[in-house]
N, C-alpha and C positions, 0 to 999 in steps of 0.2 A: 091542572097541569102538574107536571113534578120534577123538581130542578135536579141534575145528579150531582156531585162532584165526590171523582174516585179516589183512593187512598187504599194505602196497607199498612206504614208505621203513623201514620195520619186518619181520622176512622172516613170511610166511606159513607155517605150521604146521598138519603135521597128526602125531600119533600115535597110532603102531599100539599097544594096549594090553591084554593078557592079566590075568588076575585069578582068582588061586587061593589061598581062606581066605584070608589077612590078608597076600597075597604081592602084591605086583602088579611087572608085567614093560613094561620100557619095551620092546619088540622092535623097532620100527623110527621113521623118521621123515623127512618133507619138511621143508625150513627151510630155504626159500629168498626173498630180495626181490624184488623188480620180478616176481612172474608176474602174470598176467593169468588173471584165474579158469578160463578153457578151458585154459590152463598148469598150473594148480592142481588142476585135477578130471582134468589125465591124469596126473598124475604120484602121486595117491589112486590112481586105477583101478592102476597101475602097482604101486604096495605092494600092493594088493589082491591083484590076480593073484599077484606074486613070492612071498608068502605062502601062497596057495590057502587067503585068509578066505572063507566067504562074501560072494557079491556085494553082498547087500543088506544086509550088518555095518551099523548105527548110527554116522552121523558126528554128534556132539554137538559144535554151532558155539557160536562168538559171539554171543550172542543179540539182541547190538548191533548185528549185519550182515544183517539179513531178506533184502535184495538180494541179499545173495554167497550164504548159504543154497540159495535160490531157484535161483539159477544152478546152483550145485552140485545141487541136484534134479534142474534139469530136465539135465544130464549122466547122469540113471540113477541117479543116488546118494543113497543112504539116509539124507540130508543133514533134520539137524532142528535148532533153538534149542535151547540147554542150560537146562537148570532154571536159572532165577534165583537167587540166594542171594548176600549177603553175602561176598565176601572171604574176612574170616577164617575163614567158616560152612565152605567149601567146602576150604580151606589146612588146617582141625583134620580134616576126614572124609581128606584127602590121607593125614595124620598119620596116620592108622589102619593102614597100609598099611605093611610090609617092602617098600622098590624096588629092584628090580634092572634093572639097564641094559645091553641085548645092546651088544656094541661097537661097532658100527659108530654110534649114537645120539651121535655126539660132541657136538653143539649141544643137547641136555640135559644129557647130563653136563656143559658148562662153565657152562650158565644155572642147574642145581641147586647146584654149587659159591658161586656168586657173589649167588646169591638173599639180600637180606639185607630186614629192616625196618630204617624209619625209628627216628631218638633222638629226644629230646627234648635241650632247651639241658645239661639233669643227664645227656643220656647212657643216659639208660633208653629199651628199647626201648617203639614202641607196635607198638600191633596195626595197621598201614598198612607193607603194601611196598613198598617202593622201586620207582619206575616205571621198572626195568631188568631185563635179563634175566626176563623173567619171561612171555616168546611160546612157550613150551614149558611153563612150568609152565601156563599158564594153560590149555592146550589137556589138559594134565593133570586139572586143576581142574573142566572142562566135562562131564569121562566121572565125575568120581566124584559130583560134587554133583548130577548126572544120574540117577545109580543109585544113590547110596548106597554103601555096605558089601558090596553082594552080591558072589556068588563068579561069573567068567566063568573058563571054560576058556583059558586061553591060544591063540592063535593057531595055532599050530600043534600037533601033540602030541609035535614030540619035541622041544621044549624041555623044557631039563634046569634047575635051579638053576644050575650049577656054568658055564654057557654066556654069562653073566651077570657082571657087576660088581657085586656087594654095595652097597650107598649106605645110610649109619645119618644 
């Protein structure tokens, strides 16, 4: 599957995302500002193809952006609204999940590093994150709260564990 989440002074995201038992594989990703959706929907087709997913793989968007959606549809793409939910609802199913991160994914690995929640004046965390770093998790957040828990075959089949960056 592949999570979207849209932006222009914020970069636009999409990831590529495998799911095997309680493993999931960040394998690749767009993260870029200023595109223009027809920018956005070649550069999808573009991991599509470089992977050899299925065409019609499941883009789980924004569910905020119907417009950009739409767009992205009518580009050929399997372009739908993510299941609504909660925040935290969608960041604990994340939780379920062992990530591993192919390298090249560097703009997740530095937004997962830096992902933090809010304190309060005492310093104790709440359940509200930080409106930073968080255009890649969230597009994370779209494919699981989307499906749940279920097992997807990773993108391609010769992804190995060991091809990956472990992330606890």
């Amino acid at each position: 599957d592949i999570g979207v989440d849209f932006g222009w002074e914020n970069p636009s995201v999409a990831l590529l995302i495998g799911r095997k038992e309680r493993k999931m594989y960040i394998i690749d990703e767009v993260y870029q500002r200023y595109l223009t959706t027809d920018e956005f929907a070649q550069k999808i087709k573009d991991m599509i193809e470089r992977w050899q997913v299925p065409r019609n793989i499941t883009l789980y968007c924004d569910p905020s952006s119907p417009g950009s959606i739409q767009e992205l549809y009518n580009h050929g793409l399997n372009a739908k609204p993510a299941e609504r939910r909660q925040v935290m609802e969608g960041i604990r199913l994340c939780q379920g999940y062992k990530i591993y991160i192919y390298d090249k994914c560097e703009n997740f690995k530095k937004e997962i590093r830096n992902y933090k929640f809010e304190q309060d004046k005492e310093g104790n965390i709440l359940e509200k994150p930080v409106k930073a770093f968080d255009h890649a998790m969230d597009a994370m957040r779209y494919v699981v709260q989307s499906t749940g828990l279920r097992t997807l075959k990773p993108a391609s089949s010769s992804i190995e564990d060991e091809e990956f960056q472990d992330y606890e």
